[in-house]
Rosetta silent file (secondary structure, phi, psi, omega in degrees, C-alpha in Angstrom):
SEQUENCE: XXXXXXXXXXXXXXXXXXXXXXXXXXXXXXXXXXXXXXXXXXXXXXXXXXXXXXXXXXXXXXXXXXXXXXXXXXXXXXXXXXXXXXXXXXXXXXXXXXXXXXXXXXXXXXXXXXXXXXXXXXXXXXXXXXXXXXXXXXXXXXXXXXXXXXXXXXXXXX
SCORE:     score description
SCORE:     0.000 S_00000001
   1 L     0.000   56.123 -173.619   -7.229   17.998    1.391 S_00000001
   2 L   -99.200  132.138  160.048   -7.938   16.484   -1.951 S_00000001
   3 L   -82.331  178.566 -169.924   -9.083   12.638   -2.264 S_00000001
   4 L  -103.910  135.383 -171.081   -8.689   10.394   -4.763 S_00000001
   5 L   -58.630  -31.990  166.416  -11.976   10.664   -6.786 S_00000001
   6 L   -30.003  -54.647  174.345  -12.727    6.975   -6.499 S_00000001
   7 L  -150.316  109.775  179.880  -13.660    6.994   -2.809 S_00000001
   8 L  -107.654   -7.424  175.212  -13.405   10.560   -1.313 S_00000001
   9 L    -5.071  -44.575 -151.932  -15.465    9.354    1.172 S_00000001
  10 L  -102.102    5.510  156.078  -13.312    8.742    4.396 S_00000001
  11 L  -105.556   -9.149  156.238  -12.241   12.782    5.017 S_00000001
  12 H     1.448 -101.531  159.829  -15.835   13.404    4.715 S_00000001
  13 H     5.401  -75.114  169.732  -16.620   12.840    7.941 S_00000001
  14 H   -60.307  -56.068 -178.919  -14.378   14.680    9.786 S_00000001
  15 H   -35.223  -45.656 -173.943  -15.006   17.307    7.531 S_00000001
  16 L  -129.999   34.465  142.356  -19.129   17.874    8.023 S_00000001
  17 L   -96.849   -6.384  153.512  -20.130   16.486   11.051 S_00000001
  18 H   -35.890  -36.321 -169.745  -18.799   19.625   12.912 S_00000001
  19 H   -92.224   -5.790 -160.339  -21.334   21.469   10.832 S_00000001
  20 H  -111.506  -72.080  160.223  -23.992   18.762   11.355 S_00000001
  21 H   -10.416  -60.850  179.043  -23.479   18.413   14.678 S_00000001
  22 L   -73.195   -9.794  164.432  -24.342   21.834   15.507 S_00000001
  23 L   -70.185  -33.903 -159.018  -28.032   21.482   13.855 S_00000001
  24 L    90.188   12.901  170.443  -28.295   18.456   16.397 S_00000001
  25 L   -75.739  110.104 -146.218  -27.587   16.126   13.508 S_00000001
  26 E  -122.075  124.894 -179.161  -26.103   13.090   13.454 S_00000001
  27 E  -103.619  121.082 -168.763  -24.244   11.663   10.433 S_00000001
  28 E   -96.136  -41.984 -177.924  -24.869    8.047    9.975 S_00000001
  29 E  -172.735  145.109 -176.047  -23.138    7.212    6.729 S_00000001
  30 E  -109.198  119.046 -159.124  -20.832    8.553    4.148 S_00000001
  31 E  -150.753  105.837 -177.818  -21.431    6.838    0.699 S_00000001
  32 L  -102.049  140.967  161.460  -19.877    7.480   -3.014 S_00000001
  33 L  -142.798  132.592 -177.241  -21.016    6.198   -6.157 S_00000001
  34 L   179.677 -171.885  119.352  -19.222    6.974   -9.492 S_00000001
  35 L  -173.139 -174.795  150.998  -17.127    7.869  -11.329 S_00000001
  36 L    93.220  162.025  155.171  -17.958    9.960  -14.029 S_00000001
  37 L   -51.663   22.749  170.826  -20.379   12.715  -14.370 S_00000001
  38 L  -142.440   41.096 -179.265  -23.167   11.007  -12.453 S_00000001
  39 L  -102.702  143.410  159.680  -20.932   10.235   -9.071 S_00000001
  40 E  -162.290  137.616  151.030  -22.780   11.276   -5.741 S_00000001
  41 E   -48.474   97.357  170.314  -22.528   12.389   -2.297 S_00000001
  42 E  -115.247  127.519  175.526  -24.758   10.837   -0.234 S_00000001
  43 E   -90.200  144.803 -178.299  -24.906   11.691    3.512 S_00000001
  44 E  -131.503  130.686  179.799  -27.283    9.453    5.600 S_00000001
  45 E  -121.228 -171.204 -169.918  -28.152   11.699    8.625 S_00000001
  46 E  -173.358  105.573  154.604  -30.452   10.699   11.838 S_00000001
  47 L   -99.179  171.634 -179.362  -31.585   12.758   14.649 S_00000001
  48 L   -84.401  140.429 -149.434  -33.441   11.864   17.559 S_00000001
  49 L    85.421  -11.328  158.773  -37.077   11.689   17.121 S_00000001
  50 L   101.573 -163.863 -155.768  -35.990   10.866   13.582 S_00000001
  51 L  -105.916  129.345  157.184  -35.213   12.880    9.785 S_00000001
  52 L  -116.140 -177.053 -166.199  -37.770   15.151    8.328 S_00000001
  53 L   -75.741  -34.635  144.745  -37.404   16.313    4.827 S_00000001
  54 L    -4.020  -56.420 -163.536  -36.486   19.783    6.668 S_00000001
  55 H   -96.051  -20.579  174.760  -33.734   18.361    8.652 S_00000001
  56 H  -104.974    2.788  171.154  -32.004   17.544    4.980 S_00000001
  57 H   -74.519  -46.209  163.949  -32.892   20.588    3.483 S_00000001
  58 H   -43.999  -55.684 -166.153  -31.156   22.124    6.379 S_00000001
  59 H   -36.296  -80.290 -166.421  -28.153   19.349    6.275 S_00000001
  60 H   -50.470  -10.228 -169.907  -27.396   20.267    2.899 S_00000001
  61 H   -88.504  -31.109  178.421  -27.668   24.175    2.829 S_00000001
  62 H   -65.567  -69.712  177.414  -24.954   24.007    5.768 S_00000001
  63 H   -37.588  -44.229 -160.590  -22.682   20.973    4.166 S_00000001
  64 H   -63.509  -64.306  168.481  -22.729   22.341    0.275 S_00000001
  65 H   -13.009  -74.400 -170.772  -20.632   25.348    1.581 S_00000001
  66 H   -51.432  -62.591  169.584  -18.069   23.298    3.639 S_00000001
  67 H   -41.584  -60.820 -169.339  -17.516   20.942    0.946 S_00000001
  68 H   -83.618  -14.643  148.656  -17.226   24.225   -2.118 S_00000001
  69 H   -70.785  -53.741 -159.581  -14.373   25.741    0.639 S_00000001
  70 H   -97.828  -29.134  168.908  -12.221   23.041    1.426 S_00000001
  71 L    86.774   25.571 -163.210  -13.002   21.212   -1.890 S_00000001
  72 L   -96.301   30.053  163.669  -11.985   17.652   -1.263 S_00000001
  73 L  -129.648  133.025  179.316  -13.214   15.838   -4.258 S_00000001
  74 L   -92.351   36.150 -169.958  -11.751   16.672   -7.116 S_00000001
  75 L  -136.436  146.482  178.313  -14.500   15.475   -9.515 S_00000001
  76 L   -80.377  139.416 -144.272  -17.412   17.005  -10.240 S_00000001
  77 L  -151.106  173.571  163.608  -20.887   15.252   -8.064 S_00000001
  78 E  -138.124  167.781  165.879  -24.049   16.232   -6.743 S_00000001
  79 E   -83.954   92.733 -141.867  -25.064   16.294   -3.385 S_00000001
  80 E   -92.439  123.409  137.378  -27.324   13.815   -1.904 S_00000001
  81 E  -149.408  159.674 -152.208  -28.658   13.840    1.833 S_00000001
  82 E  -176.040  169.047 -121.591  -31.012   11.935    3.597 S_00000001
  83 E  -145.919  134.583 -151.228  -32.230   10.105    6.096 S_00000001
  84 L   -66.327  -27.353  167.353  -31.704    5.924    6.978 S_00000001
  85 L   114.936  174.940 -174.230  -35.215    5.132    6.044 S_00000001
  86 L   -64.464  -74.900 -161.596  -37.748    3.552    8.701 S_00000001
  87 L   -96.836   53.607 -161.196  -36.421    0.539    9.071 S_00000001
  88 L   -63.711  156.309  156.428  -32.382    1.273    8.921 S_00000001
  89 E   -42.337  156.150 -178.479  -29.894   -1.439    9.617 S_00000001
  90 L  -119.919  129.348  160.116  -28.449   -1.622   12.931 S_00000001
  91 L  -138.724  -35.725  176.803  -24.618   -1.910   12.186 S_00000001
  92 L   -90.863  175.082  171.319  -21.801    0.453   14.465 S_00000001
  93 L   -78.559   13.950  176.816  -22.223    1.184   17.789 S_00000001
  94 L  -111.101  -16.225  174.785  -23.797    4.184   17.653 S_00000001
  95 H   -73.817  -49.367 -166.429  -26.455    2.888   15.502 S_00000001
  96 H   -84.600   -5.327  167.301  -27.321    0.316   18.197 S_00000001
  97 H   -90.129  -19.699  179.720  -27.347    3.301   20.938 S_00000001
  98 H   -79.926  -63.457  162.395  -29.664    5.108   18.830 S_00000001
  99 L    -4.110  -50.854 -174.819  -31.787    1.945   18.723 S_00000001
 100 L   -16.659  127.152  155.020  -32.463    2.192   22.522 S_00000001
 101 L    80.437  -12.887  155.533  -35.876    1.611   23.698 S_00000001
 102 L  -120.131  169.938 -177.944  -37.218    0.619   20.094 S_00000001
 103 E   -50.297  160.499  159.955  -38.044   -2.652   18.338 S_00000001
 104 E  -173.546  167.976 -174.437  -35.954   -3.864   16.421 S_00000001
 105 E  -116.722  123.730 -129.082  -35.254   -7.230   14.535 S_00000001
 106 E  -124.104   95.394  174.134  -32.099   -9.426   15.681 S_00000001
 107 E  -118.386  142.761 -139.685  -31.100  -12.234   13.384 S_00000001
 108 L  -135.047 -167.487  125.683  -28.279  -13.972   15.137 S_00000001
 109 L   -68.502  128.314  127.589  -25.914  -17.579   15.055 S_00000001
 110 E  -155.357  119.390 -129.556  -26.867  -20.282   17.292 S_00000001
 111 L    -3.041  -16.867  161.266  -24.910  -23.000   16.679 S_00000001
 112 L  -135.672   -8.078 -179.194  -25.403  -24.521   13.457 S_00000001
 113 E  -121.839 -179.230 -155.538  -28.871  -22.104   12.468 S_00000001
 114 L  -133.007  135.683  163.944  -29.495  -18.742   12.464 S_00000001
 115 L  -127.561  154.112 -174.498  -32.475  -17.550   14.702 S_00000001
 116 E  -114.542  144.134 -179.932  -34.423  -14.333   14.876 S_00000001
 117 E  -117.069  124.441  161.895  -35.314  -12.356   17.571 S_00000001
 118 E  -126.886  116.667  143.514  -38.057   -9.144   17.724 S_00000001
 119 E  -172.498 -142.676 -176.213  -38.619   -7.052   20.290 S_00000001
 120 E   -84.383  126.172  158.293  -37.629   -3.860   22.338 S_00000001
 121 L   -78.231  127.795 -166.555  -34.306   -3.129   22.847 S_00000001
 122 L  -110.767   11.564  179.500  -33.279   -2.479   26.172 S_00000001
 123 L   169.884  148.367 -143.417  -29.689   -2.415   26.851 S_00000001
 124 E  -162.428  138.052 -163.168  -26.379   -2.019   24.636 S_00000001
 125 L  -170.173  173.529 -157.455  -22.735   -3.159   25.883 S_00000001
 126 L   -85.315  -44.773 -163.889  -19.173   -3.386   23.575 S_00000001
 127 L   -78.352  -23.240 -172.342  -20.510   -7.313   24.003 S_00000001
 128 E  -165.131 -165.808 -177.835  -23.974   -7.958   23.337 S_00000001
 129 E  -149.616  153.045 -169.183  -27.619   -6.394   23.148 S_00000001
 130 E  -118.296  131.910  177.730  -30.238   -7.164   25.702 S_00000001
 131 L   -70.646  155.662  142.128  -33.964   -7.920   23.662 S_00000001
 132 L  -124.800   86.410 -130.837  -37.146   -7.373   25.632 S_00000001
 133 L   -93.445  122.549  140.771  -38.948  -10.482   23.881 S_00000001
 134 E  -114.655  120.454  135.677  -43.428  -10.621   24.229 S_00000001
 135 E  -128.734 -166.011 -136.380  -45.364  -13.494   23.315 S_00000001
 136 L   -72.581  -23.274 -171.412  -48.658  -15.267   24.633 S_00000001
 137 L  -107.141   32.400  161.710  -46.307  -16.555   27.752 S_00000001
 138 E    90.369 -125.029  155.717  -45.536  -12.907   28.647 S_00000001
 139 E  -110.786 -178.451 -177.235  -42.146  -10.980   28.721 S_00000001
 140 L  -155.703  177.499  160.186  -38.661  -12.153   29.042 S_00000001
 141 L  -144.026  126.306  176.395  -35.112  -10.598   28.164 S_00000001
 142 L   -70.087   94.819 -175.611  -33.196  -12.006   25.646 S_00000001
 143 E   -84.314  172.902 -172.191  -28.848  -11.234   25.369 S_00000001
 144 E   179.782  116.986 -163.582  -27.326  -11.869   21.806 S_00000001
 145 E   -89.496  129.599 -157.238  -23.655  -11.587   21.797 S_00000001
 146 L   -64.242   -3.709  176.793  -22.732   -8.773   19.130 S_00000001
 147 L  -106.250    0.558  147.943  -20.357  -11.241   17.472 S_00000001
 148 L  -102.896   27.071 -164.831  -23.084  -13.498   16.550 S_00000001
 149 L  -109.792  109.517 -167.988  -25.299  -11.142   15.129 S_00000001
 150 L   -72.321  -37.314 -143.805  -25.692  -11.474   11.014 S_00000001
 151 E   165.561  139.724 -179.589  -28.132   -8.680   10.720 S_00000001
 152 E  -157.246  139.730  166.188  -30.179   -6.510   12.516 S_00000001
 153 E  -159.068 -175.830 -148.734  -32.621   -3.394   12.146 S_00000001
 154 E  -106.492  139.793 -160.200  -35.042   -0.977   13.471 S_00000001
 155 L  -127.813  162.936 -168.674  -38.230   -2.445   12.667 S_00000001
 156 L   -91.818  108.726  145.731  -41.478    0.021   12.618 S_00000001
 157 L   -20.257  135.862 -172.378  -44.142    0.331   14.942 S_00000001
 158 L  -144.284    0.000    0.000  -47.505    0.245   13.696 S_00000001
């Protein structure tokens, strides 16, 4: 199963999230940068309740194996993994199902501007996301159709 060293990226995947998976691990993103001696595998992983420094010490003692058996970059790398950061992007659909039930920040199309929406999210469809919007005139719920939506991410409690 060797890739072309450029981007070995897209058998990744398949490759380690069976082993990630079985930790209770979720692999979030696959990401190469190189060429050259200084190219690296970086894994972006997510569980629920979130990453501790643990959960990638773990990642990696499981992955590094899998990866030195089947071998599928044929350049030499190091191994990176980690965790989306606090405030990750919301971009597939599994990102926006993990999202459930926390803030997050929605900037959207509507019709000639772009407007932003913060609050909880509360519901996830193939079509849209549903907000649950507070200010001083109480709560409301907000839809935003997923094909007008520029950017979005999990924004941090405080």
């Amino acid at each position: 199963m060797k890739s072309h060293a450029d981007n070995p990226s897209s058998g990744i995947r398949e490759l380690v999230r069976p082993s990630l998976s079985h930790l209770g691990i979720d692999l979030v993103e696959v990401r190469w940068s190189g060429p050259g001696r200084g190219a690296v595998l970086t894994l972006v992983i997510d569980r629920p309740g979130g990453v501790t420094l643990d959960d990638c010490e773990r990642a990696s003692s499981v992955v590094g194996p899998v990866l030195d058996a089947y071998d599928p970059i044929d350049t030499s790398y190091r191994l990176e993994v980690t965790s989306p950061g606090a405030e990750r992007p919301l971009r597939a659909a599994e990102d926006w199902q993990r999202a459930l039930g926390r803030r997050v920040n929605v900037r959207y199309r509507d019709g000639d501007s772009d407007t932003v929406l913060e609050g909880r999210l509360v519901a996830v469809s193939a079509r849209d996301v549903e907000v649950e919007v507070r200010d001083r005139r109480g709560a409301r719920s907000a839809r935003v159709a997923m094909d007008t939506i520029e950017a979005a991410r999990v924004v941090v409690d405080i």
